[in-house]
Phi, psi and omega in degrees: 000124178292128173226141204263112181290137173273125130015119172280157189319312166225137196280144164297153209292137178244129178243112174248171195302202165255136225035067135278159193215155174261110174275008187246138205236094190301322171280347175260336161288001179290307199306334170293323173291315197279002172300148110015065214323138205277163197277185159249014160292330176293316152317269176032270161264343146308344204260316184297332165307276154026283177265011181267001178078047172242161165303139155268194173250148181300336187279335192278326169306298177012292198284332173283326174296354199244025158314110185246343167267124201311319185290314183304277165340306171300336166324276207286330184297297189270026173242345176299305194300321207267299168337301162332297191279000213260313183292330190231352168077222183230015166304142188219071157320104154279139163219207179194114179292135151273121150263136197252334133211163172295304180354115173189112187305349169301135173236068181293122204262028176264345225219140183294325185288334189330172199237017146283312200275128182280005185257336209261135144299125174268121199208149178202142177298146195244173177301302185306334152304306166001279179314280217309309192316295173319278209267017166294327188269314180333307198266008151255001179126329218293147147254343193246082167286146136262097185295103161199167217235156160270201205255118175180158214290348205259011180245077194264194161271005180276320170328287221256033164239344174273330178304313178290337185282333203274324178290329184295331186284309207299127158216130198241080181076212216268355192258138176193135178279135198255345191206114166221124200275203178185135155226120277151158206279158188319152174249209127269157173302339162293328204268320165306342208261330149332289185318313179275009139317341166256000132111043197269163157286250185245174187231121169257135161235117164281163174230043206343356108250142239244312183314179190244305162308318200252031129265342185274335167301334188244353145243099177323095184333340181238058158222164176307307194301337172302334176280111203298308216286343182267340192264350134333306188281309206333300205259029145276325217276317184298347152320267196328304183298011167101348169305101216243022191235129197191141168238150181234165176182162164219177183273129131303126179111339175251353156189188205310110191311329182300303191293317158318295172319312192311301207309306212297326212274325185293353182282306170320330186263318183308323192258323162321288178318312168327277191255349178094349170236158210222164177273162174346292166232160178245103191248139183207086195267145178265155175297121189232178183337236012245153162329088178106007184234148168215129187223170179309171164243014199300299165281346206287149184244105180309149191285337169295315181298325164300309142324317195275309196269346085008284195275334170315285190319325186285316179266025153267322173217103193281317179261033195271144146306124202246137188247103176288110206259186166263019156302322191277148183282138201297322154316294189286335173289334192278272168325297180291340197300343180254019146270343188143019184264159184232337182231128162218144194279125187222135194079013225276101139281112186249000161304165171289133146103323190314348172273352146306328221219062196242017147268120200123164166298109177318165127298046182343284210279038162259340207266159166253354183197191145281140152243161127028277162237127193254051192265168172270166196291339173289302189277359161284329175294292192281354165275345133323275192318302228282336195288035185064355119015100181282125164299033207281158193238011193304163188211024193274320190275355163277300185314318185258019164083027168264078144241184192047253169272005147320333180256033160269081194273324172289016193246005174254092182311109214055076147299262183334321182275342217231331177211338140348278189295302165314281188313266219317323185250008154268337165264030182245308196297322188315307201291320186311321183269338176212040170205342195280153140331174186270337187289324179274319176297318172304321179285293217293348180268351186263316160286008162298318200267338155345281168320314203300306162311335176266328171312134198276194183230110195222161151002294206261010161280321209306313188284001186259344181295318180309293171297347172271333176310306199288336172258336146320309164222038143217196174300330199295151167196165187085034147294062216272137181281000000 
């Protein structure tokens, strides 16, 4: 029997950071939007800022949104593609979302979990579903989780530092997960500084729409998530517990996609300013299909529009990780991946349980959304090799403490050459030897030697040719720069 997780009667004192503040000023980004269209020496030289590896300003993206000529626009389009290969080469970080339960007292009226809707089954994973899920992606290759959860009191931070220590234990044959985030509902400063004790990536908070209005619309003042300024505050209190690894996002699709960029970038420069590091990553998913859902078409974002809100982003925070999900059509994933996007979800389940259960019909109403793309993590691994694409499973610069501003990779001269590329391709050579097709192993040793070839020959090819040999014909693996 399906039961409607309840609200609590009163909600408790929400504790925010220290200054906090709403740094998002809803009339003057209207107002930014609302200029006049920029000539195109003025892209131009926002765009040469851009590409000199600086942040933009919320007024200079504006300007790039309020573009209306099509030649202008291809402008932004191909100086995004040139940012891309300069900041991030042609490595493309793979992981895969977990979901560990539904449960959730919020009632976002976008969202399939909500705790109005009777359709959605409720389920949460106990530990030995757990396990199974963890060596169902082991034994497809995953090295990289995203753990998440809905917002309930019983997904606490104790929850969810014992869920991440039980995937770190779990190894299956050759597999075992090296990184695992998480997205999850806002903490407090104890409870984050619990969470990062268990040895977390990143911690994402969307703060899914930037409006003020149109958040108060879609989250009902008496849940946590209806309070703009605490889910707002969220990754400063994760700042305070030392977490210095942070993911941002917003929802598409629930206002004006244009007016969304601003928010993100102004979120991104606030946690820059702030604390000295911006976040981690940028997730920026469109509104899809769900169980139990209807929503306007008022807002929904065209796929020309999506490009657009992809290259915006990549030259306004050049050194941010841009994240695609498998919301998106396997054609379209394809196409943005040479704007600037750098990690995308392969193989992707998003039911409770579904990576067990991956013959059949889905299970909607186990789901939060429809997806995109449903390819296994193999035939996304070998469409990446044959379109030239380094795959990585890399986990290094989290092992060796290169977080918060250490992953600010363009302010480090040879980042990418010295440990990106390298990493990228001992942990490409791992999966090619002990999960690929015979199709993908194939493709994928000819982009090896590719990579290999362009590289000049110095120390660090000699020694990384020495480490793909040692994994190539022996046992060792977790060879890392």
């Amino acid at each position: 029997m399906t039961t409607e997780p309840r609200a609590p009667a009163r909600l408790p004192k929400l504790e925010l950071s220290a200054g906090a503040s709403d740094f998002i000023d809803d009339g003057r980004l209207h107002e930014l939007l609302a200029a006049r269209p920029p000539e195109p020496a003025e892209v131009r030289d926002i765009v040469a800022r851009s590409l000199a590896k600086n942040c933009l300003s919320v007024e200079e993206t504006a300007r790039l949104l309020t573009a209306r000529d099509p030649e202008v626009i291809e402008e932004i389009f191909a100086a995004a593609r040139q940012l891309k290969e300069t900041v991030y080469g042609n490595r493309i970080v793979l992981f895969a979302p977990l979901y560990i339960g539904n449960d959730c007292v919020n009632d976002c009226l976008y969202c399939a979990f909500r705790r109005s809707n009777h359709e959605q089954i409720r389920l949460t994973l106990d530990r030995e579903q757990l396990r199974e899920q963890v060596a169902a992606l082991e034994q497809e290759g995953h090295k990289r989780l995203i753990l998440v959860f809905g917002e309930h009191p019983r997904y606490d931070a104790e929850f969810i530092h014992d869920c991440v220590r039980t995937v770190y234990e779990i190894r299956v044959g050759k597999g075992e997960i090296r990184r695992v985030n998480i997205n999850a509902a806002p903490q407090d400063v104890d409870g984050y500084r619990r969470i990062k004790e268990a040895g977390i990536g990143t911690y994402q908070v969307f703060q899914e729409t930037y409006s003020h209005a149109t958040y108060a619309q879609y989250h009902p003042h008496n849940t946590r998530k209806g309070d703009y300024l605490y889910r707002l505050d969220a990754l400063d209190r994760a700042q305070e517990a030392g977490i210095d690894d942070v993911g941002i996002g917003a929802l598409f699709g629930l206002y004006d996609w244009r007016f969304e960029v601003l928010g993100l970038v102004a979120h991104a420069l606030h946690l820059q300013q702030k604390y000295g590091v911006g976040p981690h990553t940028i997730s920026f998913p469109r509104v899809q299909p769900a169980q139990g859902v209807t929503l306007p078409d008022t807002w929904l974002v065209s796929d020309d529009d999506f490009k657009r809100v992809v290259a915006t982003l990549r030259l306004a925070v050049p050194y941010t990780g841009m994240i695609l999900t498998a919301r998106e059509s396997p054609d379209l994933r394809r196409e943005l991946l040479a704007f600037g996007v750098s990690q995308i979800d392969a193989g992707t389940r998003l039911e409770l349980g579904g990576y067990t259960r991956r013959e059949g019909p889905q299970h909607l109403e186990l789901e939060q959304f429809q997806l995109g793309d449903e390819r296994s993590l193999d035939e996304v691994m070998r469409e990446l090799i044959i379109d030239g694409y380094l795959p990585s499973f890399c986990t290094a610069c989290y092992r060796l403490g290169r977080t918060g501003e250490h992953f600010m990779e363009f302010a480090i001269p040879g980042f990418i050459k010295r440990f990106c590329t390298p990493n990228g391709l001992t942990t490409v050579t791992e999966y090619l030897c002990d999960y690929a097709s015979p199709e993908t192993r194939e493709a994928g040793l000819r982009l090896i030697e590719q990579e290999l070839a362009a590289m000049p020959d110095d120390s660090l090819k000699r020694e990384l040719v020495k480490r793909i040999e040692t994994i190539r014909t022996t046992e060792k693996r977790d060879l890392y720069f």
